[in-house]
FIRODREN-952525 format. One record per residue: x negated, z, y negated of N, C-alpha, C in turn; residue in one letter. Coordinates in steps of 0.1 Angstrom, whole numbers, plus 2048, in hexadecimal, padded with zeros to 3 digits. Atoms other than C-alpha are relative to their C-alpha. Layout:
% FIRODREN-952525
XZYXZYXZYa ...
% end
This chain:
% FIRODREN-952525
8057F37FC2592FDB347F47FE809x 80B7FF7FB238305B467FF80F80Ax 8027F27F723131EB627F680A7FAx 80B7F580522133EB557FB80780Ax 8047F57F3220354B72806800810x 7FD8037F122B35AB987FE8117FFx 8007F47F522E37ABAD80380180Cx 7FA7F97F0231381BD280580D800x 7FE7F37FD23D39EBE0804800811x 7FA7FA7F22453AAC078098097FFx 7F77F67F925E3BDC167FC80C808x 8047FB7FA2523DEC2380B807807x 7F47FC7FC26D3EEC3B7F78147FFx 8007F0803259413C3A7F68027F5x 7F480380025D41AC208087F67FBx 7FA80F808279402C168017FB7F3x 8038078132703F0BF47F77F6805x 80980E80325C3D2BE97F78047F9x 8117FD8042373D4BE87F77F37F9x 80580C8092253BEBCD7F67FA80Ex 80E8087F82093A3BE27F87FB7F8x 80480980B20038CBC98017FC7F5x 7FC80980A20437ABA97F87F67FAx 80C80C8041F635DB978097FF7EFx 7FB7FF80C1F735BB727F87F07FAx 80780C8061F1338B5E7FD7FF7F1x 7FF80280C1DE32DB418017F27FAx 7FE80E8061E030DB2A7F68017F7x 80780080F1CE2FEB128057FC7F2x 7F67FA80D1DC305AF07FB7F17F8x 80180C8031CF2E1AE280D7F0804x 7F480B7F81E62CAAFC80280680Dx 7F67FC7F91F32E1B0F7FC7FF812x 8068007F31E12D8B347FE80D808x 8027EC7FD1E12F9B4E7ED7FC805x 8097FE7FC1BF302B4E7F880B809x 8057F57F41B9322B65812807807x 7F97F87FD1CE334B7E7FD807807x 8077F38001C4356B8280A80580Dx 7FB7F87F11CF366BA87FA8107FDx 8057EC7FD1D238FBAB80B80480Bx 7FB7F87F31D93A2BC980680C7FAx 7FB7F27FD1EA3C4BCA7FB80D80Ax 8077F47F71D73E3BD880D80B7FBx 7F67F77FD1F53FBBE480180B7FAx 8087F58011E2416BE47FF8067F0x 8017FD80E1D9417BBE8087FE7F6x 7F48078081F4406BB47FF7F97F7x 8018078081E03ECBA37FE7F7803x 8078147F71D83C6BA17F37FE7FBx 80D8047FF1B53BABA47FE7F2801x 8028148001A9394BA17FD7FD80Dx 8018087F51A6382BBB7FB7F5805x 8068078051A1360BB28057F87F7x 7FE8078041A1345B9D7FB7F3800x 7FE80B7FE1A4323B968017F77EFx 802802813194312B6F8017EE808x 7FD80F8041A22E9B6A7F57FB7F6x 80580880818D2D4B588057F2800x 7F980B8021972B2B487FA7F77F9x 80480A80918E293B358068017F2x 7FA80080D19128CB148107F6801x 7FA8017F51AC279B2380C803805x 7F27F87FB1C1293B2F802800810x 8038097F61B6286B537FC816809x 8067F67F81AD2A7B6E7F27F9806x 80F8087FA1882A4B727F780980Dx 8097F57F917E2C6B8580C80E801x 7FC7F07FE18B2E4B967FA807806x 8117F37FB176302B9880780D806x 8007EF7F817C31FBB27F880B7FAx 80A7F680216F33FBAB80780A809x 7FF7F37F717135FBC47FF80E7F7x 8037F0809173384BB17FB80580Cx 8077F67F9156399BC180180C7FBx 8067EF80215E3BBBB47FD7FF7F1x 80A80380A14C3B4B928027F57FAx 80080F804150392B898057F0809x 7FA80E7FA15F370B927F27F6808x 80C8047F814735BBA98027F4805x 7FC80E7FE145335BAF805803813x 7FB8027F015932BBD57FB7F0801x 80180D80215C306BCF8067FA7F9x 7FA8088081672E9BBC8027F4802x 80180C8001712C8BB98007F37F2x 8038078091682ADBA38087F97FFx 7F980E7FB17F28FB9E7FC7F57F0x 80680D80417526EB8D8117F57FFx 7F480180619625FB7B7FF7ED7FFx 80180F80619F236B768098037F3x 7F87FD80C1AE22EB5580B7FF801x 7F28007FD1D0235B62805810802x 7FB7F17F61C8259B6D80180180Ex 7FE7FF7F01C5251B8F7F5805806x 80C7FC7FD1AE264BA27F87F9809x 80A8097FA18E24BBAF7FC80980Ax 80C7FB7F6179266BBF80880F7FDx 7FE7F37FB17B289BC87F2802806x 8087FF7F415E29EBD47FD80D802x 8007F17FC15F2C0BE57F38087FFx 80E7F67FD1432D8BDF80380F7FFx 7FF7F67FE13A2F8BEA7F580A7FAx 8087FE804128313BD77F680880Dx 80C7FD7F410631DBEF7FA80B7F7x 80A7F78040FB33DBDC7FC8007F2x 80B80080E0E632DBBF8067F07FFx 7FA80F8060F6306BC18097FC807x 7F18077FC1132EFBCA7F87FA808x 8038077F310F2E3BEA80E7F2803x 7F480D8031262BCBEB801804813x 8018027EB1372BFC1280C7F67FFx 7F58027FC1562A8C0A8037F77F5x 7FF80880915C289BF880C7F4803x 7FB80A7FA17926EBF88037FC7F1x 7FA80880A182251BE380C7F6803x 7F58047FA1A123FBDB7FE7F17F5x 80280E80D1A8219BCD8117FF803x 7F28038071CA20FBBE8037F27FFx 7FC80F7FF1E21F3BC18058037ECx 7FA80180D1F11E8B9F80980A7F7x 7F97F380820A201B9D80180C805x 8077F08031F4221BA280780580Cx 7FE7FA7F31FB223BCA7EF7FF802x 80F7F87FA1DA231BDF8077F580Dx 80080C7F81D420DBF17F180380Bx 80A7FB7F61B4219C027FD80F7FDx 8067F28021A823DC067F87FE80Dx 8097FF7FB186245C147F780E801x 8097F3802174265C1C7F4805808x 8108047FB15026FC227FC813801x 8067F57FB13A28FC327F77FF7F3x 80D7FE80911D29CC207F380080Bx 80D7FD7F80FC293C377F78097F9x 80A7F78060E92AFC2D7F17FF806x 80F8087F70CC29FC427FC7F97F5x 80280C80B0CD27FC2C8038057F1x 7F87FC8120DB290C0D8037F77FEx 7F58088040F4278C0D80D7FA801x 7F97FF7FE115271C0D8037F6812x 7FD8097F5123261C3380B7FC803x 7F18067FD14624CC3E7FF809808x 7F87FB7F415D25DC4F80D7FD807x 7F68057FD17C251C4E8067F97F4x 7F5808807196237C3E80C801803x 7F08077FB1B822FC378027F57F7x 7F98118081C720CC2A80D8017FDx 7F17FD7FF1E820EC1A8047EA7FEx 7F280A8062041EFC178098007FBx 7F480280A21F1EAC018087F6804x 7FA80B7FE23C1D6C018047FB7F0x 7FB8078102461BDBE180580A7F8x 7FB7F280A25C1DDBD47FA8077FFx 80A7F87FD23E1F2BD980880E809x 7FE7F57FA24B207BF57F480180Dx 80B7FB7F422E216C0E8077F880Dx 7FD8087FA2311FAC277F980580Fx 8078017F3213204C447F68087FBx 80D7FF8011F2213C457F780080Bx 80C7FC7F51D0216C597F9803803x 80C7F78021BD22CC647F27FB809x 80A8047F8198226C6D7F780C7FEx 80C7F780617923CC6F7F17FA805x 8078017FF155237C6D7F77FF80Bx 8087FE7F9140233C8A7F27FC804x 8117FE80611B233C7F7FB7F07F9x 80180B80711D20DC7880C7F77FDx 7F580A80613E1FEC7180E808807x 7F37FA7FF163207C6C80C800810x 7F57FA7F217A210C8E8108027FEx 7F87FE80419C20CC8F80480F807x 7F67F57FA1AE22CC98812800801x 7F38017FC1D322CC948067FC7ECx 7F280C8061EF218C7F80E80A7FDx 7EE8007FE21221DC718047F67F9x 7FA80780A22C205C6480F8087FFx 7F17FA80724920DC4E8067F77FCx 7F38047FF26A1FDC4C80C8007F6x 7F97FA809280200C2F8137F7804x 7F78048002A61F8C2B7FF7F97F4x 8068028122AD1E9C048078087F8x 8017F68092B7207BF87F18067FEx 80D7FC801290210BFE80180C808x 8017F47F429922AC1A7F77FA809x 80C8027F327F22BC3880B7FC807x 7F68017F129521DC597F67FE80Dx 8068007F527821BC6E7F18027FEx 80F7FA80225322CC707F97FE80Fx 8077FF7F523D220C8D7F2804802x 8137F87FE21A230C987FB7FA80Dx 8088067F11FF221CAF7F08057FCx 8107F98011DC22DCB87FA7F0805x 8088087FC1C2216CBE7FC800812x 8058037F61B720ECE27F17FA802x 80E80880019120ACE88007F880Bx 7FF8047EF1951FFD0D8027F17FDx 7FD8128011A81E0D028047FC7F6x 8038088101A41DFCE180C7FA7FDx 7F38048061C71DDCD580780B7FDx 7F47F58091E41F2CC480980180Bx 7F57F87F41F6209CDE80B80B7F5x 7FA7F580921421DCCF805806803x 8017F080021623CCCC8108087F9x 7F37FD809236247CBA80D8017F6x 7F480A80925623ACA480B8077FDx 7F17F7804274248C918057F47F8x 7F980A806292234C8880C80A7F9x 7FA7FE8082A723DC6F8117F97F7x 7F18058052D0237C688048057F4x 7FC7F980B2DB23DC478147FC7FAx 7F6800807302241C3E8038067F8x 7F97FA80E31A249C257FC817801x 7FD7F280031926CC307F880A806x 80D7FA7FA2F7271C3E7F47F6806x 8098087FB2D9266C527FF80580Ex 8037FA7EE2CE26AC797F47F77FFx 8098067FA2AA267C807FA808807x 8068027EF29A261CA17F8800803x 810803800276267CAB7FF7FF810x 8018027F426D256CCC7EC801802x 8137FF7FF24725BCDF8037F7809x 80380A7F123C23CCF47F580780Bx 8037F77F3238249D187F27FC807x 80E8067FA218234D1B8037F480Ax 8018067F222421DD3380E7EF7FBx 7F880580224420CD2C8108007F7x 7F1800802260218D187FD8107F4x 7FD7F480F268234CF780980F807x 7F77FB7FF272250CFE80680B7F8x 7FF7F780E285268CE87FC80C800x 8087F6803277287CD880980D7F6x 7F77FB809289297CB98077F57FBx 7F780880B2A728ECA680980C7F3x 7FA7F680C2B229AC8280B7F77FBx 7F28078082D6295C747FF8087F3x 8007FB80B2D7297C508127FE7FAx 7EE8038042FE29EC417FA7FF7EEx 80080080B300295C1D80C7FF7F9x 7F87FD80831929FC027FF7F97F3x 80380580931928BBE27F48037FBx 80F8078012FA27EBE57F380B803x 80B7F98002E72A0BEC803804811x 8028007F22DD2A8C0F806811802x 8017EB7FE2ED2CEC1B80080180Fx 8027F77F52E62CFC3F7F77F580Bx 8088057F72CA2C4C5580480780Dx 8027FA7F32CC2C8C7C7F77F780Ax 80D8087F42B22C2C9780680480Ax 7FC8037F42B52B8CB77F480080Ax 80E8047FC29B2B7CD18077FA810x 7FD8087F329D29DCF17FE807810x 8007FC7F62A72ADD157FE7F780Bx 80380C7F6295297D2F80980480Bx 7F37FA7F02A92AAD4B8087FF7FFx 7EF8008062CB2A8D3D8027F37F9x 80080A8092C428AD2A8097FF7F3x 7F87FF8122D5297D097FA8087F7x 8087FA80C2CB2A2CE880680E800x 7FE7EF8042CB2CBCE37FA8027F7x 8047FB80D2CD2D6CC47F780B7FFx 8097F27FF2B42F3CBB7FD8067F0x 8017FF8072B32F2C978097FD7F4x 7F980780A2C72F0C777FD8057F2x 8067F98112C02F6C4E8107FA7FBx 7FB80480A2DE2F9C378008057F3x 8037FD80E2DC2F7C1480E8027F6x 7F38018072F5302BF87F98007F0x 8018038082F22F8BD28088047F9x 7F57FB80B2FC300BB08057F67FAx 7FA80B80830E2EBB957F97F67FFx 80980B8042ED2DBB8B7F980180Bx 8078027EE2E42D3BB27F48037FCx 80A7F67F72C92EEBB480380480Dx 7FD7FD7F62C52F7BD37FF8127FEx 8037F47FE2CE31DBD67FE80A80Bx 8037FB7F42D0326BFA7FD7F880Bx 80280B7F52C431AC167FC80C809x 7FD7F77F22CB327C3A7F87F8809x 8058057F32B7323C5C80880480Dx 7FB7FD7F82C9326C797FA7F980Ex 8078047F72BC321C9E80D7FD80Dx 7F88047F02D1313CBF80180E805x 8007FA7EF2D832ECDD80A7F7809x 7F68087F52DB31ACF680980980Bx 7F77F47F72E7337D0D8128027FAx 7F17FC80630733BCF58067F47FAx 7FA80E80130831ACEC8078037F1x 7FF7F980F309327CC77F38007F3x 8127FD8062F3326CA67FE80D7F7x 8017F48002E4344C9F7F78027F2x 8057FD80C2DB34EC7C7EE804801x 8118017FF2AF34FC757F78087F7x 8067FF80A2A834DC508078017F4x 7F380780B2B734BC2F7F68017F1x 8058038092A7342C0E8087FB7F6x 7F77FF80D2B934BBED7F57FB7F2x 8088038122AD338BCA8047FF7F6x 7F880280F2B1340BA87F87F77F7x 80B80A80A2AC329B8A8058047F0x 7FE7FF8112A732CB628107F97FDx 7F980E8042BF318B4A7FC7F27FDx 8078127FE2A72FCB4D7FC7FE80Ax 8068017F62A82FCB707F580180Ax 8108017F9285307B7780481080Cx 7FC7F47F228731DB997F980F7F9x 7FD7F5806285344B8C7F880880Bx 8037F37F7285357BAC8047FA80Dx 7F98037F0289353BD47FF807808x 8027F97F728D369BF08037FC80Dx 8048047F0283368C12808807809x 7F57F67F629E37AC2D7FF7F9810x 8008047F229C37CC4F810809806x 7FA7FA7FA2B537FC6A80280F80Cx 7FF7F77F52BC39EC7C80880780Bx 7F27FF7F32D33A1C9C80580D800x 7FD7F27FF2D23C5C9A80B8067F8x 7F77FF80B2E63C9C788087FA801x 7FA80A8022F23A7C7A8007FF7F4x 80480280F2E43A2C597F37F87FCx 80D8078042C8393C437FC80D7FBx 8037F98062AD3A8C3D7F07FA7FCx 80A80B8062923A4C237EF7FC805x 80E8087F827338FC2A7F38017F6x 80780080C261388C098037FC7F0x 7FB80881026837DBE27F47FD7F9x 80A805805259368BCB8067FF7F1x 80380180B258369BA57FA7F67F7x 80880780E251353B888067FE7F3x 7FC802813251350B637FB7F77FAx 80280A807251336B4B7FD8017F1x 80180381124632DB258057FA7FFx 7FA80D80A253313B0F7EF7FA7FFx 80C8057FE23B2F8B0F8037FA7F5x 7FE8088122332EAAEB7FE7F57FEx 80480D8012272CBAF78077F780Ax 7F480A7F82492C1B0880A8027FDx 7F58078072622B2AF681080B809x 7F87F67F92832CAAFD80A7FC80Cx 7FC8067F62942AFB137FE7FB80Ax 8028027F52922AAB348007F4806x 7FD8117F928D288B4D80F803805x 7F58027FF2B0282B577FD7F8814x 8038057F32B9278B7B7FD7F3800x 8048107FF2BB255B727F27FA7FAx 810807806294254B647F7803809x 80D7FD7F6283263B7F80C804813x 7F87FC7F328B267BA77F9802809x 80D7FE7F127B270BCA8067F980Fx 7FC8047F527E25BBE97F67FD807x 7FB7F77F827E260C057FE8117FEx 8037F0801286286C0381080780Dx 80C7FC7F9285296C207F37F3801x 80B807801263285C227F580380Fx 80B7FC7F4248287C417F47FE7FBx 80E803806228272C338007FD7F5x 80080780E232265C1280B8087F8x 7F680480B24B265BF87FB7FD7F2x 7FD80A804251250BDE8028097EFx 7F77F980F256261BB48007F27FDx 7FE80C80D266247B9E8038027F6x 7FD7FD80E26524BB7C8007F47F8x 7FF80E80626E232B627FF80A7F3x 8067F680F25A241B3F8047F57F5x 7F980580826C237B237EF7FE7EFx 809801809246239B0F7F2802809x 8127FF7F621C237B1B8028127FEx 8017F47FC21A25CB257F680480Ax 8097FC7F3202271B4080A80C803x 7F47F87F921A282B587F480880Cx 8067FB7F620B29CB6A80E80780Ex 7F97FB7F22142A6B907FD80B803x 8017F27F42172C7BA380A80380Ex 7F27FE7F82282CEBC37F8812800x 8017F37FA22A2EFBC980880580Ex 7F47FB7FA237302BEA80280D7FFx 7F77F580224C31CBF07F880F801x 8087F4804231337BEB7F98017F1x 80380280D229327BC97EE7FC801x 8138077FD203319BD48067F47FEx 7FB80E8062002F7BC67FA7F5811x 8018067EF2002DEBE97F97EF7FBx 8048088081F52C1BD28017FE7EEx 8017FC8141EF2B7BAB7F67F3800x 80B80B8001E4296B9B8077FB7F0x 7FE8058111E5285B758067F4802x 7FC80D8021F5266B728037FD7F0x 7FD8058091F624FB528057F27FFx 7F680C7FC212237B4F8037FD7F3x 7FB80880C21D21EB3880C801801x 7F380280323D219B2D8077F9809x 7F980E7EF253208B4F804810807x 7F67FA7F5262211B6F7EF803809x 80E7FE7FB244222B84809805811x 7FD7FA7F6246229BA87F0807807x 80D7F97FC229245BB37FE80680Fx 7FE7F87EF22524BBDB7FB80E7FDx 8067F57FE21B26EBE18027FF812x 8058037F8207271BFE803811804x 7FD7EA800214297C167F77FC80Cx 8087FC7F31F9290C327F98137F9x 8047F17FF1EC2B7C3580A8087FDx 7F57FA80520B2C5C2780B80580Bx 7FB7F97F32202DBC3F80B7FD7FDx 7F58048052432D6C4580980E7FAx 7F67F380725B2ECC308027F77F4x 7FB80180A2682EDC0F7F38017F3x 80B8048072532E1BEE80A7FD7F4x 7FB80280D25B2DFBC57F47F77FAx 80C80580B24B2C2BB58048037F0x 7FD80280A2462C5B917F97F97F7x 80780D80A2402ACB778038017F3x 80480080B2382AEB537FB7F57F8x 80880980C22F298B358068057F4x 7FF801811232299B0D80D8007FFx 7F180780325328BB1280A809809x 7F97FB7F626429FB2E7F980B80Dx 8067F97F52652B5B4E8087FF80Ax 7F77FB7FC2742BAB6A7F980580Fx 8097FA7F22712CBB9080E7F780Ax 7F78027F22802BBBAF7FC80680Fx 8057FA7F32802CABD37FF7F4807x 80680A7F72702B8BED80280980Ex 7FF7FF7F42742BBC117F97FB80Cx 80680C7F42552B6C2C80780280Ax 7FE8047F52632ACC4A7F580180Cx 8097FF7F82532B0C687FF7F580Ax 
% end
């Protein structure tokens, strides 16, 4: 199946009903099936109608490769270029280049360009990104990152440097730690030091993983001599799926962890997640006090349907409503009616902070496309991959990506499926 449409809607309390906001409708191309526009319309109250808003036209290779995505703005009248980006593909599907332009009136103005180079198995081993000198009309360094791997290909380190007018600068560092299941057990961060020219660090999380959960630890170095602690999240896990996160945050005055946060989640037969609760500490009552609550429905092919947004309110002592979201699906003609199975594809680490990890093992040469979507249904990333027949492991990179809740979904000829993702903070 394939996403056809979306809907928002808000909660008005006067009067009380649900007021359309938005929707976004998708098209394809009826050849191989690729989504090639998604059309955004608002809701004017008042008239009680929808109006465009904007949209968003895909272009591709012969290929099947994402080569361009074109903004447009609705003025009233007609659709109107915003910006676009170009991307420049290796023969794997991996995206080489990217480059942001903005339209200026009468042409495309370039303000934003980054390239990426790939280790063997289609990780982003360098990324580099550049200004537009509009002096020089030409592109300028701005910044780097350098990734590492380990032999299993798990995101091992990286490092950041940026440009300063004649040669690269270090800025700041992390290394990662795995156990051999390929869990993270330790993430350290260090800035550069100009003074004395060496690696000062800056911040670390360790990570316990048992049968029946995890507990991680994020300490900040005090600058001087010693870690000190910051937050701590305990994860409980139930055959094999995680249903309750709680945060902790470090009381230097008391010297103990106070809780202030907790997420529990409850699932159906086929571990969808369908509710998920927020709850907040009072420390005054020494009690946790209900926040949030987030109910999800899904098809018979597990593709998420519907979700509502509910807030807490003391007054009632109830949930009252927040927002809902809407979507609908086709039948996709150019995917086989069977689904990846747990044991062909997986996500690790999930919760995730900078990375995670898809593993898919494609039982034939295929181009698997990516989407995350979050919980408003805006796409938060999207990239083509083409894989040979094997066990593949694909980092996904969440620098920019806010923390909350996220649906990746993944597509090919052969299969589909959607898994939730969880940024961490």
């Amino acid at each position: 199946m394939r996403l056809k449409g979306s809907r928002f809607d808000y909660w008005s309390t006067i009067p009380p009903e649900w007021i359309y906001f938005d929707s976004t409708i998708c098209l394809y191309d009826s050849q191989n099936g690729l989504h090639t526009q998604s059309l955004s319309k608002g809701y004017d109250a008042i008239s009680a109608s929808w109006f465009n808003s904007t949209r968003e036209n895909r272009s591709y290779t012969v290929q099947g490769f994402l080569s361009q995505l074109l903004y447009e703005t609705w003025t009233g009248t007609a659709f109107e270029n915003s910006n676009k980006n170009n991307y420049t593909n290796d023969c794997y599907g991996n995206i080489t280049e990217d480059i942001a332009s903005g339209w200026n009136l009468t042409f495309w103005e370039p303000y934003f360009r980054n390239t990426n180079t790939y280790t063997s198995f289609h990780a982003v081993e360098e990324y580099v990104d550049y200004y537009w000198d509009s002096g020089t009309s030409s592109w300028a360094s701005n910044s780097k990152m350098l990734y590492s791997y380990t032999p299993s290909e798990w995101l091992s380190g990286g490092l950041s440097q940026y440009w300063n007018v004649s040669d690269w600068e270090n800025n700041q560092k992390f290394e990662i730690m795995h156990n051999a299941n390929g869990d993270e057990v330790s993430y350290r961060s260090y800035y550069w030091d100009t003074f004395s020219s060496d690696w000062m660090p800056s911040y670390r999380d360790t990570t316990i993983f048992t049968a029946t959960g995890s507990e991680n630890t994020t300490y900040f170095w005090d600058g001087i001599s010693s870690w000190e602690p910051s937050i701590r999240t305990i994860a409980t896990i139930n055959s094999g799926i995680v249903s309750e996160y709680v945060y902790h945050y470090w009381d230097n005055i008391s010297s103990v962890w106070i809780p202030y946060q907790k997420y529990m989640f409850t699932y159906d037969v086929n571990d969808n997640r369908i509710v998920e609760e927020m709850q907040v500490w009072n420390t005054l009552n020494t009690i946790w006090k209900n926040s949030n609550r987030t109910t999800i429905q899904y098809n018979n092919n597990n593709y998420q349907i519907f979700y509502i947004n509910e807030l807490w309110d003391d007054v009632t002592t109830s949930y009252t409503n927040e927002n809902q979201h809407y979507f609908w699906y086709e039948d996709d003609p150019f995917i086989s009616v069977h689904e990846w199975t747990d044991v062909s594809i997986g996500l690790y680490p999930n919760p995730a902070k900078d990375y995670t990890v898809l593993s898919v093992h494609s039982q034939n040469d295929e181009i698997l496309h990516l989407h995350i979507y979050d919980m408003s249904g805006q796409i938060a990333y999207q990239q083509e991959f083409s894989l040979s027949a094997g066990q593949h492991q694909i980092p996904i990179y969440m620098f920019g990506m806010k923390p909350g809740y996220y649906i990746i979904s993944i597509r090919s000829k052969y299969g589909a499926k959607n898994l939730p993702l969880l940024c961490s903070e």
